[in-house]
C-alpha positions as CSV (number, residue, x, y, z in Angstrom):
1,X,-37.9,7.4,64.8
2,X,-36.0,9.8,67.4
3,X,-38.9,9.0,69.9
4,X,-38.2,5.5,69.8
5,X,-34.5,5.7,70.3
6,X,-35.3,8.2,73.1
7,X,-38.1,6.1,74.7
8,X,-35.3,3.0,74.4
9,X,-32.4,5.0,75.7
10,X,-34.7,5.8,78.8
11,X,-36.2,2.6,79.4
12,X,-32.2,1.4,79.2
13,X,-31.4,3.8,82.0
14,X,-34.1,2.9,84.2
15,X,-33.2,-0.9,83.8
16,X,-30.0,-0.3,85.2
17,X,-31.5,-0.2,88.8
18,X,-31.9,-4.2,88.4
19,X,-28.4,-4.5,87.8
20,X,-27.4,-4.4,91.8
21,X,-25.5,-7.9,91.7
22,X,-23.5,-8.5,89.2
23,X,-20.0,-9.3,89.1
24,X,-17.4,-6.3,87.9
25,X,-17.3,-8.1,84.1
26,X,-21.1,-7.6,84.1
27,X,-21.6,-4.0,85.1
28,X,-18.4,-3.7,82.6
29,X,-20.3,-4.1,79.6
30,X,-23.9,-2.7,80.8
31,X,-22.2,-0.1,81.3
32,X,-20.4,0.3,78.3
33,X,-23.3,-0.3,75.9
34,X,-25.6,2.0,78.2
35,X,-23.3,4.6,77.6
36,X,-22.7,3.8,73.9
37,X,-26.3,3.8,73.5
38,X,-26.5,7.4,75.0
39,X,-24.2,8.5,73.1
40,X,-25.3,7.9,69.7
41,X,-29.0,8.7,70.6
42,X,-28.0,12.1,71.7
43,X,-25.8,12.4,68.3
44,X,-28.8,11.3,66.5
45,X,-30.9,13.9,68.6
46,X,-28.7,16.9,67.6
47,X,-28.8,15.8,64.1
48,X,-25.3,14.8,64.2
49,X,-24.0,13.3,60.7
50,X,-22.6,9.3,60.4
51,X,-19.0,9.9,61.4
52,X,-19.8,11.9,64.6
53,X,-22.6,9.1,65.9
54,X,-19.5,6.4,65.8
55,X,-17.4,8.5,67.9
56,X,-20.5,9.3,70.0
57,X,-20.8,6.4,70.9
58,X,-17.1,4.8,71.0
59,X,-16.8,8.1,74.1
60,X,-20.1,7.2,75.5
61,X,-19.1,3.2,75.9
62,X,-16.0,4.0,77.6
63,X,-17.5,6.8,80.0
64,X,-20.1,4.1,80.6
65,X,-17.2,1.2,81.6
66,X,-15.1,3.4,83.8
67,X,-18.7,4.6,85.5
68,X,-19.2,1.2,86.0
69,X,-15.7,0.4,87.8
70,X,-16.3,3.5,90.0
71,X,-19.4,2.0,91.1
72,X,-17.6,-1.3,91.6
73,X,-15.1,0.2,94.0
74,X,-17.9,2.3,96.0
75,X,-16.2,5.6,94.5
76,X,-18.4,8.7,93.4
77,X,-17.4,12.1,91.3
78,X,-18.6,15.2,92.7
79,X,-18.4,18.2,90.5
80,X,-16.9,21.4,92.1
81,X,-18.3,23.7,89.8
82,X,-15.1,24.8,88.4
83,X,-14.6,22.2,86.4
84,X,-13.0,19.6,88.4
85,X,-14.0,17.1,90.2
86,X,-14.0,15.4,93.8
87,X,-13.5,11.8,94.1
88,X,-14.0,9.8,97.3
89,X,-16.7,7.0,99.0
90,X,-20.4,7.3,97.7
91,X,-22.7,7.9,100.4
């Protein structure tokens, strides 16, 4: 069962890359259930219990819409490597 939510989760993420026009609503909600998704596969991978795949995945779906509207606005993170990050245009 945890290779077919890992095999979905992946095939998800690679699905993405046909996602290059939509509108900001659009990549809004891929987003967010790409990144709910994630979140509660890797839950369920760690063995996590009931309670901590909901909040899993309530994190995951709102990293995965504010992802989105960085992508929207042509903004990327870089990580410094000291725990913050770097924001400006992706290349």
């Amino acid at each position: 069962m945890r290779q077919t939510f890992l095999g979905l989760a992946v095939a998800a993420v690679f699905g993405l890359t046909a996602c290059e026009d939509m509108t900001r609503e659009e990549s809004m909600v891929v987003g967010g259930l790409t990144g709910a998704a994630l979140g509660v596969v890797t839950a369920d991978a760690l063995g996590a219990d009931s309670d901590w795949k909901i909040i899993t995945g309530l994190a995951g779906a709102a990293a995965g819409v504010l992802v989105a509207q960085n992508r929207h606005r042509n903004r990327c993170a870089y990580a410094r490597g000291d725990g913050t990050y770097l924001v400006r245009r992706c290349p």
